[in-house]
Each structure stands twice: as structure tokens, then as C-alpha cells.
N, C-alpha and C positions, 0 to 999 in steps of 0.2 A: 350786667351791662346790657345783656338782650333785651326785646320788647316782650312785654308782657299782653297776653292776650286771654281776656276770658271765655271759658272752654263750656262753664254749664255749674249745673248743683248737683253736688252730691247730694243723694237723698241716706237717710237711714239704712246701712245695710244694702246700698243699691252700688252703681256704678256709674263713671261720666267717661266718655269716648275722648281720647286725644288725637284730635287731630293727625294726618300718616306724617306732615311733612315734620311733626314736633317728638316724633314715638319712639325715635333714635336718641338723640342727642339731646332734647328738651328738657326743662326742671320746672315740676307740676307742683305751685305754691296753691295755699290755700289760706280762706279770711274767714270769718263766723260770720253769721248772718243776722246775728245779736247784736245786741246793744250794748256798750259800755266797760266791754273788755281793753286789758291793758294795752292789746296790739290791732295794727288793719289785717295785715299781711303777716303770712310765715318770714325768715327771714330764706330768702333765696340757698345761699351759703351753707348756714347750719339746718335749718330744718325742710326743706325744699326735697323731694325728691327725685333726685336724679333718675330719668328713666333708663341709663346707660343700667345702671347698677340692679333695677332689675333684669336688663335681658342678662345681664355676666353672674345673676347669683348673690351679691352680695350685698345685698338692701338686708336690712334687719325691718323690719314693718313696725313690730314692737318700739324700737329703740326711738325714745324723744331724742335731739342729740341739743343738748348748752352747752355751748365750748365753756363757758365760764364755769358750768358747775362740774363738767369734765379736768379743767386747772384746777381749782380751789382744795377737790375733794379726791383724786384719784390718786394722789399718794395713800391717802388717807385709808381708804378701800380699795385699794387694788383691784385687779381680773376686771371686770368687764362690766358695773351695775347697768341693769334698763332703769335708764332715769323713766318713772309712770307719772308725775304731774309734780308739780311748784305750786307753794302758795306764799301769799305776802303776809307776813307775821313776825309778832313780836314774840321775841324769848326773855321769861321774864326769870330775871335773875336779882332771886332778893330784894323783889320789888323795881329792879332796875326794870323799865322795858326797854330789851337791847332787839329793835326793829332792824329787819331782815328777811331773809326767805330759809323756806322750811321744804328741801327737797326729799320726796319720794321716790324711793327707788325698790328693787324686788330685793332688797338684800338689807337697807336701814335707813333710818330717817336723818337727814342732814340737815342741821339747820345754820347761815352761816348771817352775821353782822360783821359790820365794819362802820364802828362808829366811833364818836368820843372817847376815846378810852383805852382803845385798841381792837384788834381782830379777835373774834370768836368765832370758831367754828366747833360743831355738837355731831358727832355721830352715834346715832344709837342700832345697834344691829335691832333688828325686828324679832330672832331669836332670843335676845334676854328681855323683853318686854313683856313685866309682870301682870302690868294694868293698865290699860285704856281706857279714857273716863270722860264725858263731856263736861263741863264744868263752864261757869260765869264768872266775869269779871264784875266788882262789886255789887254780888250778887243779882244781878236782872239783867246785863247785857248777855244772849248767850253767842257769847263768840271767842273759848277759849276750849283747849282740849289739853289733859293733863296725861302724861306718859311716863308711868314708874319701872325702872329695875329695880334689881334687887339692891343696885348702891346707891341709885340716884331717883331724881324728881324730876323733873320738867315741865313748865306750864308756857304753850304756847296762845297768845292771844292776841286780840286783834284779827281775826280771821273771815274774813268778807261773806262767806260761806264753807259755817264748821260742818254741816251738814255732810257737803261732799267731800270736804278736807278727813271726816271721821271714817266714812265709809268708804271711802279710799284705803285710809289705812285700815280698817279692819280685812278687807278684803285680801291685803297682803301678809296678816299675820298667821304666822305657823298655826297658834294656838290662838283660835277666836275667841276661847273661854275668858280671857283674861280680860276682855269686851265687858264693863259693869252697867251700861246703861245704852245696849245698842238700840234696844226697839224705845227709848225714851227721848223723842227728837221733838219738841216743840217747836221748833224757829221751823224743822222742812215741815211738819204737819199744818205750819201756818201758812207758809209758803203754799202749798197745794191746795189749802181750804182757801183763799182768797188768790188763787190764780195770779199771784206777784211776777212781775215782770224782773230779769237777773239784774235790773238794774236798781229796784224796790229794793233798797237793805236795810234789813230789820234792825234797827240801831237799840233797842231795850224790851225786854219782855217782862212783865207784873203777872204774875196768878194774885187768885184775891182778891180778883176789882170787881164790884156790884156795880152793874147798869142801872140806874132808878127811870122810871118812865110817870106817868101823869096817870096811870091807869092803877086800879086799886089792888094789882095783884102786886105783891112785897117783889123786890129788888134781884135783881139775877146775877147769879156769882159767874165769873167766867174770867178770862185772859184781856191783860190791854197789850196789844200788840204797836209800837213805834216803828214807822218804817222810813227811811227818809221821803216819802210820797203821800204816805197815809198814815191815819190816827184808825186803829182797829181794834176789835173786840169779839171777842168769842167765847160762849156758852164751854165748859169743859170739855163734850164732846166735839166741837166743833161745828153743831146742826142748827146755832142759831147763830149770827155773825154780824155786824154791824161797820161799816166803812164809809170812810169821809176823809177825800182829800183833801190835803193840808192849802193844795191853793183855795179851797171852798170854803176856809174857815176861818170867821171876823177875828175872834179873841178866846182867849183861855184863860181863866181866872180861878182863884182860888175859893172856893167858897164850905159854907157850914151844913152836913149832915145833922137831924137832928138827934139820933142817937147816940153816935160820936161829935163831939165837935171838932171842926179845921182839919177837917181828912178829907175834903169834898173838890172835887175841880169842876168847871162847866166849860165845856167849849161850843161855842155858837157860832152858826152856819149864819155865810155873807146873805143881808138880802138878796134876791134875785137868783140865786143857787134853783137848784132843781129840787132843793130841799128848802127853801126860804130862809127863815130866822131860825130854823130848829137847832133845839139845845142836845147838847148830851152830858148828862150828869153822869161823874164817875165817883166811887166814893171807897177808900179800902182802911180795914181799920191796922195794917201791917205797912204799907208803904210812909216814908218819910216825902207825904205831900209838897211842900216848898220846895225841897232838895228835886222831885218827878219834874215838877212846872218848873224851875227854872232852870234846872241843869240841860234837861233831855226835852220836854213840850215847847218850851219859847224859841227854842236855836232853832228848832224842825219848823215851826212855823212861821219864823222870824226871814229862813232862809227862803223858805214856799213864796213870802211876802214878796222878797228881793225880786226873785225869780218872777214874778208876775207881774210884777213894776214894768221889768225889763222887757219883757215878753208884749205887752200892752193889751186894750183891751178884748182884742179876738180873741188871740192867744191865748188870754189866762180864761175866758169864757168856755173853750173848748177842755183848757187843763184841768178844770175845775172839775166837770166831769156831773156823776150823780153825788149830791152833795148828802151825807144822810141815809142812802139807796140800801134797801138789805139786799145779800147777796144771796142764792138760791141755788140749789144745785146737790147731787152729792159729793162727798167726798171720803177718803179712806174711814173709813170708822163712825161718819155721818151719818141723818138719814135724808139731810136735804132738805131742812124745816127754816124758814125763815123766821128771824125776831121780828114782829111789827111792832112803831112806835107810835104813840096819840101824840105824840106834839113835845112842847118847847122843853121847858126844865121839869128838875124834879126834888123830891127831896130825901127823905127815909132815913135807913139801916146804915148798919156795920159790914166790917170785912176780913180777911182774911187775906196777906199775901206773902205765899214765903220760897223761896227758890234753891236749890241745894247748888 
């Protein structure tokens, strides 16, 4: 019920001065300075920290505090877990996804729903955890992570970022060995190669997709990366990259390779773009083309449309961005090499895409 008063920014690693008249008796919340997280504000109450409780001692720093996941689960686990982070996920059960939260603690993973059906709550100590493994949902979304004991299975998914939901938990387990694909991270290495903002989520990832360009050098194999923002594409190692907002883009249509037929897509940039009318041909001879465009390409683009409707036309001018732009730069494992393109459509080769 007190007035809330902003004090400063935390920086990295640094520190922010409270106020003398607030150093007593005060409770120092904090907001991200990000975009598009679940909350503004800490909640005062439970996660707030009371500056009494440091000058007397008994501030835990570590300790997240959820009342909620403190009730649900502390019979369940006793003594005292440090709840280290929540994410929002589905637990899929025999194909059921029973949508939920998946709490992290130093001691086991929780994950609990309450839906249709009734209450489920899943504790797994981090101690009998045979195997951790990043895995896809129907093979190309990667946003699911799989956790075996020795008597059970678990495949959580739907996870906004498995990235730092994996590395979280691997960081807490006893035996890292049990890790089968840690340094195997496509969704962060795209993440970091095209500089995505936490808002940008990767919604499908293709290996296997050939770029075709108008220039006589044969077709380049690489990643189509879906993002709800952007339509992207990268060279295996990452050092040649191609990006085009979805507000910058007329239509995507299905069209014909001539070595494979009806495996081919073209998406074409709005006149007046910073890129003009430019095409981009994709073309793989592993993906189920119709099912890419219409399930996962049309929604993402379909939505950018809305959005820019709405927006009018300053707005969608500025969101549109470089339409086509190659991106430049290094990155982990890169050497910084841009793809350049001659212009509209194209035609060519075959492909390869396939995702474990």
C-alpha cells in the first residue's frame, strides 16, 4: 500500500543506492527493462525485498519466493527447495498436452497443471535424472525438452525459450553427463546469429532448405529459421544469413523446383520495401511443403498483415524495416561473411531436411 518510487538501474553485476529515508523499513521491487515478459513489477508481498530482513539476517538472496508453488509442492518436497526459475509448458502426457508450469528448483523439477481432467502435479528429483535431451515437436518446432529416469519419460513442450529452460536445468544437475545434446542448440545459435529481440520467438526451424538466387552459382543449403517477426535463413555455419520481416512481405506462394517438383515456396517483398519486389525462393526436397506454407508461413504472415493494418501506414513503414537486408557481422562459430543476392526469384535443385 506504500508509494512506490523509482530508485535507478540496476546495471550487470553493479549496484543502485537506496534512498537513507527508505534503508530501514523499505521494500525494493524490481521490473525488466525488456519487452514482453509475463509481468511489469515484482509482486511487492512475495518477491519484494524487504530491506528490514537484510539489516536482521534473514534475507535468503538466492531464494525466488511463489507462494503458489510453495502450497502446491512443499508437502510434496519438504525442507526448504530454492525455487531458481518457472517456465510456462506443456506436459505431454500420451500425447495429451496438459498445459502448465514447470518449476525449477536445486533439488527437482516440478511441473504442475490443472485442467480438464483434473490436477497433476510431476516431481522429479534432479538426482534420478538419467537423460536430458532437447527434442521437437512435430519434428521442426524446437521447443520441447525430454527428461528420463530410470522408470519414467517426460516430454515437456511448448517452451518460449528451451534454450535457457535446457541450460538452467543442466546447470543444476548432479551428473551433467547425462546432458545428450548440450552444445547442440540451433534455436540460441539463431538467436545470437541474427541478434533476435526476447520478443522474436522462433515458432519452426527446417534444416535442408536451399536458397536459389538468379546468379549461376547452384543453390545453398542452410536453415529456414520462423520467427513470429521474421522469415530467416542461414548457411549451416551461420556466416551467411538472410532476413526479411514479415511486415515487409507481399505473399508466399507455393511454387515448382525444376529438379524436384512442388517442393518450392517464393515469398516476395512489398513494393517500396528497402528491398523492392525482391523474391526469395526456398526449396527442400525433405519438408512437407503445403503442410510449412499453410500451417506455420500464412498464420506468421497473415498475423504481420493484421498487425500492420492496424498499425497504419507510418508505423508498418518503420516495422517493415530492411526488407531482404543481409546481416553482417560475427558470430559464435561464424566468420561474418554475408550472402548477397542479384535480385527476384529463382529456380534450381533439391534438398535435404531432417530434424532429430
Amino acid at each position: 500500500g506504500g508509494k512506490l518510487e523509482t530508485i535507478g538501474v540496476l546495471p550487470p553485476g553493479g549496484a543502485v543506492a537506496v534512498p537513507l529515508r527508505a534503508a530501514r523499513d523499505g521494500t525494493v521491487c524490481v521490473r525488466p527493462l525488456v519487452q514482453g515478459l509475463d509481468y511489469l513489477w515484482s509482486n511487492p508481498e512475495s518477491e519484494g525485498i524487504k530491506l528490514r530482513a537484510v539489516h536482521d539476517g534473514t534475507i535468503r538472496l538466492t531464494q525466488q519466493v511463489d507462494p503458489r508453488f510453495q502450497k502446491i509442492f512443499s508437502a510434496k518436497l519438504g525442507g526448504d527447495p530454492t525455487l531458481v526459475a518457472w517456465y510456462n509448458c506443456a506436459n505431454d502426457v500420451e500425447g495429451v498436452l496438459r498445459q502448465g508450469v514447470l518449476y525449477v528448483t536445486d533439488v527437482a523439477l516440478c511441473h504442475y497443471s490443472n485442467i480438464i481432467g483434473g490436477e497433476v502435479k510431476d516431481v522429479i528429483l534432479l538426482a534420478n535424472i538419467t537423460s536430458l535431451e532437447k527434442v521437437y515437436t512435430a519434428y521442426v518446432f524446437p521447443n520441447a525438452i525430454r527428461v528420463a529416469t530410470a522408470k519414467k519419460v517426460w516430454v515437456f513442450r511448448t517452451l518460449r525459450n528451451r534454450a535457457e529452460a535446457y541450460r538452467t536445468i543442466l546447470g543444476l544437475l548432479p551428473d551433467k553427463s547425462v546432458a545428450t545434446n548440450a552444445a547442440d542448440d540451433l534455436d540460441e545459435t539463431a538467436r545470437r546469429a541474427f541478434a533476435l529481440a526476447p520478443a522474436d520467438t522462433i515458432q519452426a526451424l527446417h534444416s535442408s532448405v536451399f536458397l536459389h538466387t538468379d546468379t549461376p552459382s547452384p543453390p545453398t543449403q542452410g536453415y529456414l529459421i520462423l520467427t513470429t517477426k521474421h522469415v530467416l535463413w542461414a548457411s549451416p555455419d551461420f556466416s551467411q544469413r538472410r532476413r526479411l520481416p514479415w511486415a515487409g512481405v507481399a505473399s508466399a506462394e507455393k511454387r515448382k523446383s525444376f529438379v524436384i517438383r512442388n517442393n518450392a515456396i517464393e515469398i516476395l517483398g512489398a513494393p517500396g520495401g528497402a528491398g523492392g519486389a525482391e523474391k526469395v525462393f526456398l526449396s527442400s526436397s525433405k519438408w512437407d511443403r503445403d503442410a510449412v506454407l499453410s500451417d506455420e508461413i500464412l498464420p506468421l504472415f497473415h498475423a504481420a498483415s493484421k498487425l500492420q493494418t492496424e498499425a497504419g501506414p507510418t508505423d508498418a513503414g518503420a516495422a517493415s524495416g530492411n526488407l531482404g537486408a543481409t546481416v553482417a557481422g560475427s558470430t559464435a562459430g561464424a566468420r561474418g561473411e554475408d550472402v548477397s543476392e542479384a535480385g527476384s526469384s529463382a529456380r534450381a535443385s533439391s534438398r535435404q531436411r531432417t530434424l532429430s
